[in-house]
Backbone as JSON Lines, residues from 0, in Angstrom:
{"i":0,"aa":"X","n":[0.85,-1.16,0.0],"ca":[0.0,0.0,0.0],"c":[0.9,1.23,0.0]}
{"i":1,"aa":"X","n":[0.46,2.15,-1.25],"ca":[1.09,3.16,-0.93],"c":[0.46,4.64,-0.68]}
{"i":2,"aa":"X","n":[0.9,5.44,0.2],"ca":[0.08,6.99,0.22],"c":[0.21,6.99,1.59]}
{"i":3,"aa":"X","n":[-0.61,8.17,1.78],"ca":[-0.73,8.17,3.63],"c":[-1.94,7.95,3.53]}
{"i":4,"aa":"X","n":[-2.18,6.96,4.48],"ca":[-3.13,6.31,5.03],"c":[-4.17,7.15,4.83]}
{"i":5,"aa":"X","n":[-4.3,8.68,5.65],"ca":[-5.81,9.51,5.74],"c":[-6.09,9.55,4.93]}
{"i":6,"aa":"X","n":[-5.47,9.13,3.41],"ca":[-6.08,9.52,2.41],"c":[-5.85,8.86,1.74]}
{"i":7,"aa":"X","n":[-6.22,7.41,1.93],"ca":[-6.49,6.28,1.34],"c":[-7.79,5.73,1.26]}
{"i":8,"aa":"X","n":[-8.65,5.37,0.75],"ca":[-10.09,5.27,0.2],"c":[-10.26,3.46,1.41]}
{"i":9,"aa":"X","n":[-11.29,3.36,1.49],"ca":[-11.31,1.83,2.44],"c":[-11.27,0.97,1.83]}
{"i":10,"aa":"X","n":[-11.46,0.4,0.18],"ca":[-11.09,-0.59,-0.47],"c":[-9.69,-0.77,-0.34]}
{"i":11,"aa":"X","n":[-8.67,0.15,-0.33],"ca":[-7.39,0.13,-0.54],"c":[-6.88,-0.55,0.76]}
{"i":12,"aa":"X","n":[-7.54,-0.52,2.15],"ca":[-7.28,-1.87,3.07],"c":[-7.79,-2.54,2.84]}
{"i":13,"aa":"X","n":[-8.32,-3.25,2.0],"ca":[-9.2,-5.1,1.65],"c":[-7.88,-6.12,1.09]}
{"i":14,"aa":"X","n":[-6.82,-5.13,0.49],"ca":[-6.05,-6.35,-0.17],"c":[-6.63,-6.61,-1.81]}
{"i":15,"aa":"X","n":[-8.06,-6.24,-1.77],"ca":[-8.71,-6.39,-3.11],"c":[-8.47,-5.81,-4.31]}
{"i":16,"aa":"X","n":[-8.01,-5.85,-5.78],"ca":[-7.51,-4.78,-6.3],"c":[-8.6,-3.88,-6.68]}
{"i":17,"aa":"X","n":[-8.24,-2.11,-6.77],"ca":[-9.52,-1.36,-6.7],"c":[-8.77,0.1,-7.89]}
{"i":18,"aa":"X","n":[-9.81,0.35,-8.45],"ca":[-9.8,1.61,-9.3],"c":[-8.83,2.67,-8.97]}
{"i":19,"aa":"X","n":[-7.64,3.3,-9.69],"ca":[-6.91,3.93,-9.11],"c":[-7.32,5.52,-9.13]}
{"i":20,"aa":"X","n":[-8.2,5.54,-10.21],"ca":[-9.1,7.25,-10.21],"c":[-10.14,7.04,-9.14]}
{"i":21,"aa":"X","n":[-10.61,5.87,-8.72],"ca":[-11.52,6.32,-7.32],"c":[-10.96,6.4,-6.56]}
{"i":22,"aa":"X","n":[-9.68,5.46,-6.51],"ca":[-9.02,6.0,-4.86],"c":[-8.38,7.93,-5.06]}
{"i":23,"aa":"X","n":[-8.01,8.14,-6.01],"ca":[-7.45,9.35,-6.78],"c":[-8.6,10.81,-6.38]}
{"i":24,"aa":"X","n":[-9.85,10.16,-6.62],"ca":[-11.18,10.92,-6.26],"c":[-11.29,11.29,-4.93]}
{"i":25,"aa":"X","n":[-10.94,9.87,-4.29],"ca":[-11.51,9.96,-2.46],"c":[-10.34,10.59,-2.06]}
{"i":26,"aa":"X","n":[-9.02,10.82,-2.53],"ca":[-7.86,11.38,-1.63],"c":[-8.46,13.16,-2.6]}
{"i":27,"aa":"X","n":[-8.9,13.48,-3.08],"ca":[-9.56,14.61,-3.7],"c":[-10.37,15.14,-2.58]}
{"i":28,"aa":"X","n":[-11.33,14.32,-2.65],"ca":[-12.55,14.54,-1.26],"c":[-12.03,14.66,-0.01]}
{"i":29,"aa":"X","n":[-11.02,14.41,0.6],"ca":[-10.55,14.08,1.55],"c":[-9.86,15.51,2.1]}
{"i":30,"aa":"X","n":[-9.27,15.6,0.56],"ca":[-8.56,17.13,0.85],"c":[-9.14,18.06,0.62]}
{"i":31,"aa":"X","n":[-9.97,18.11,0.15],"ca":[-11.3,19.12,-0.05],"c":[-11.74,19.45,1.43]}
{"i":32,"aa":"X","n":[-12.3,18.48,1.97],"ca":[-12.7,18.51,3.38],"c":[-12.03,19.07,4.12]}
{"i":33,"aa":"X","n":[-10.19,18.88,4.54],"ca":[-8.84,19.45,5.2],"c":[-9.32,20.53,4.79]}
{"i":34,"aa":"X","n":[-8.99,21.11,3.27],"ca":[-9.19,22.15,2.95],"c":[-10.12,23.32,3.76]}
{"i":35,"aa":"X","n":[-11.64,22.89,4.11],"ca":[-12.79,23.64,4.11],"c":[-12.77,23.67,5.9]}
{"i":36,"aa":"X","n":[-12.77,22.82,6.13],"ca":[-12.51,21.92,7.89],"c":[-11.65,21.86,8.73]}
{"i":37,"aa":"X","n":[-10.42,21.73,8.19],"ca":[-9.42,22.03,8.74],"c":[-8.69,20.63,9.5]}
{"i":38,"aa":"X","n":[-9.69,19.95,9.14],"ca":[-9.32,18.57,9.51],"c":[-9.99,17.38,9.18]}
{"i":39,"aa":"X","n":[-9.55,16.16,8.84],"ca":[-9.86,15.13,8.33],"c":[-11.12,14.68,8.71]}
{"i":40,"aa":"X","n":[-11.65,13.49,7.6],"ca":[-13.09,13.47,7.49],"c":[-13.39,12.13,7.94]}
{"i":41,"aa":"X","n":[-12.58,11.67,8.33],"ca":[-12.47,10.19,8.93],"c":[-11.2,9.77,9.74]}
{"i":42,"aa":"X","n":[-11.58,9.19,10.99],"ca":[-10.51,9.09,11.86],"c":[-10.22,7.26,12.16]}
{"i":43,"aa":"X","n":[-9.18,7.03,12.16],"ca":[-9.05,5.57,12.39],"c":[-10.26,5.06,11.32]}
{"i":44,"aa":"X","n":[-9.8,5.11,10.63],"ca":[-10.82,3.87,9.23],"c":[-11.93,3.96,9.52]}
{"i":45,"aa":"X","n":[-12.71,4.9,10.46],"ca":[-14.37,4.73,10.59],"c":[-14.83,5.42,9.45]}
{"i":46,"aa":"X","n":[-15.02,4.78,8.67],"ca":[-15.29,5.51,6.78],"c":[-16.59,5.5,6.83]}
{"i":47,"aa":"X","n":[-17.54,5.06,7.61],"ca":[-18.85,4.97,7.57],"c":[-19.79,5.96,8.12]}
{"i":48,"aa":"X","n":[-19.07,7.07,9.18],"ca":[-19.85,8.17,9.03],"c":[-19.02,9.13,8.82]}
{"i":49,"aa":"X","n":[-19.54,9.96,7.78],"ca":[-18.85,11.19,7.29],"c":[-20.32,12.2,7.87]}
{"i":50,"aa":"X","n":[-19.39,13.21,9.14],"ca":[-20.23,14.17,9.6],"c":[-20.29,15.65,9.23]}
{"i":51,"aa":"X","n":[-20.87,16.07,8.31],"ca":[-20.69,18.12,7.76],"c":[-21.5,18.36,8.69]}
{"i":52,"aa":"X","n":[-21.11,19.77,8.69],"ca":[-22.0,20.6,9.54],"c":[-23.13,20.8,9.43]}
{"i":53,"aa":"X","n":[-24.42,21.53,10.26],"ca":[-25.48,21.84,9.84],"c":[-25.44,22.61,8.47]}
{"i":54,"aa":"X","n":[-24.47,23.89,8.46],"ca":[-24.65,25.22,7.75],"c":[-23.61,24.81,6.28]}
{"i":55,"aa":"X","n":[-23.31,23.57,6.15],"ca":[-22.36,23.09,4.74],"c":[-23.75,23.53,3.87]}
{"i":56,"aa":"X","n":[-22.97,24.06,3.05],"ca":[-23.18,24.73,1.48],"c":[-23.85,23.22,0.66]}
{"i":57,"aa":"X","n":[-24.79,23.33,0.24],"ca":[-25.53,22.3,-0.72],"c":[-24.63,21.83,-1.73]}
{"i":58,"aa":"X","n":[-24.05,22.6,-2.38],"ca":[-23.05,22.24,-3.64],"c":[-21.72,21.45,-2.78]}
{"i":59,"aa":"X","n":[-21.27,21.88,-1.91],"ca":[-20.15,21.74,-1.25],"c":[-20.56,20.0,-0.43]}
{"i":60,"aa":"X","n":[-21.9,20.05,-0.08],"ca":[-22.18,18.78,0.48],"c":[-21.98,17.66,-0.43]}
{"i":61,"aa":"X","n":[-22.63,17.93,-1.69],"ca":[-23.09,16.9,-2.74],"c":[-21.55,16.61,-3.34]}
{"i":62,"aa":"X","n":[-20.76,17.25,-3.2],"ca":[-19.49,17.13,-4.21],"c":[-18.37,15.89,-3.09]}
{"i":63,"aa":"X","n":[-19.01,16.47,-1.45],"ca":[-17.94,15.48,-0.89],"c":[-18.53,14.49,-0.65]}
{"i":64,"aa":"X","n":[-20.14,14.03,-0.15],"ca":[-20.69,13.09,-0.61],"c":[-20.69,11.86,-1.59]}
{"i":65,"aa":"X","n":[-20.47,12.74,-2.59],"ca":[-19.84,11.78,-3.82],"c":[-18.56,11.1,-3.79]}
{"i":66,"aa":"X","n":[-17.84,11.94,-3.36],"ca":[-16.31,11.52,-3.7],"c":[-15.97,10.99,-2.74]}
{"i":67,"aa":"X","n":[-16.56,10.75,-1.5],"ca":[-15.87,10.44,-0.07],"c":[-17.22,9.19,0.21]}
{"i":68,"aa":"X","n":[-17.59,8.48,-1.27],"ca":[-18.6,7.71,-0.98],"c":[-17.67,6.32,-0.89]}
{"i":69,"aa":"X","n":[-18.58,5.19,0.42],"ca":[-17.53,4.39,0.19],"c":[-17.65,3.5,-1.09]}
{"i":70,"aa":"X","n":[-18.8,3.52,-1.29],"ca":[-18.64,2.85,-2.27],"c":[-17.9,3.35,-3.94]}
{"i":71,"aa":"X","n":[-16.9,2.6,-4.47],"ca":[-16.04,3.09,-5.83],"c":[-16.71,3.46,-6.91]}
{"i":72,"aa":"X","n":[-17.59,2.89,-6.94],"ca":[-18.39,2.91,-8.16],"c":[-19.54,4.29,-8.14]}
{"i":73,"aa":"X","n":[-20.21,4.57,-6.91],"ca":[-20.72,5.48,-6.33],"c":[-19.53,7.03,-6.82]}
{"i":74,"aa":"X","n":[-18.19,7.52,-6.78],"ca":[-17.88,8.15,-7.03],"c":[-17.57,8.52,-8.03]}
{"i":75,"aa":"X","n":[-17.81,9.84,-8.45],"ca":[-17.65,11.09,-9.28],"c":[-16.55,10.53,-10.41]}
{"i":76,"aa":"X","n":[-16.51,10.93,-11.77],"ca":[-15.29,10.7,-12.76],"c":[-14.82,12.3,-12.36]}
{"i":77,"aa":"X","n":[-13.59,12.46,-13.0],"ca":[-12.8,13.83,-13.14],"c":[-14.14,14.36,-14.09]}
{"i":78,"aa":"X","n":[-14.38,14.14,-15.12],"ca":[-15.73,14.94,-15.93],"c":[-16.2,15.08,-15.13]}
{"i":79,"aa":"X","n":[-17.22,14.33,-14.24],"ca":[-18.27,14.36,-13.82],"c":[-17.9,15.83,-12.89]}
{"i":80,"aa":"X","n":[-17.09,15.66,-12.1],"ca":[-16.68,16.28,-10.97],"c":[-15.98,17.52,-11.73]}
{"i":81,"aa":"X","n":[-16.13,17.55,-12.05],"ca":[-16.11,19.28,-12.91],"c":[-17.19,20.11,-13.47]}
{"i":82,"aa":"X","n":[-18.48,19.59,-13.48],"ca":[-20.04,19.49,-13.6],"c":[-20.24,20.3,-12.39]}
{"i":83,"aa":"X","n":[-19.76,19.88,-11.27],"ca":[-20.83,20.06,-10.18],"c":[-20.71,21.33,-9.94]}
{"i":84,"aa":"X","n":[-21.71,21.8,-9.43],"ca":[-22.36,23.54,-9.31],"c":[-20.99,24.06,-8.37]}
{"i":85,"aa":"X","n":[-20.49,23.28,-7.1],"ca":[-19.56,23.89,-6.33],"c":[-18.37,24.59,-6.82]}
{"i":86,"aa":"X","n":[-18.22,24.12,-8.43],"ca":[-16.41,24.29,-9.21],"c":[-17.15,25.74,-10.24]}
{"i":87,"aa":"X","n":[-18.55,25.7,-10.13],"ca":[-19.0,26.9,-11.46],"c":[-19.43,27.98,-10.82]}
């Protein structure tokens, strides 16, 4: 495994082989979040609840939603994710 861990997607601990633009996406989302938050969006591998604030921005929700979904297939392409209202 390579990267730092916080920003490694949860397929990438299964051992299973997994999409390298979704894991590419979720370390996107991840830093998006640092970015806005100031701190990470998941602590110790609990990937299963991702908590925003009450007052998160609709566009800003839906974009990390997507990308910080656990499921791979569930996340955003680079197209797609250049679509969304938060980047226009």
């Amino acid at each position: 495994m390579t990267g730092t861990e916080a920003f490694l997607p949860p397929e990438s601990f299964t051992g299973e082989p997994f999409c390298p633009m979704a894991q590419d996406i979720w370390a996107f989302g991840t830093t998006l979040y640092c970015f806005v938050y100031g701190t990470l969006p998941f602590k110790d591998r609990q990937f299963n609840n991702l908590v925003l604030p009450d007052d998160c921005d609709e566009n800003l929700k839906t974009v990390l939603l997507r990308c910080l979904s656990i499921n791979p297939a569930e996340r955003p392409t680079v197209g797609e994710l250049s679509a969304f209202a938060y980047f226009n």
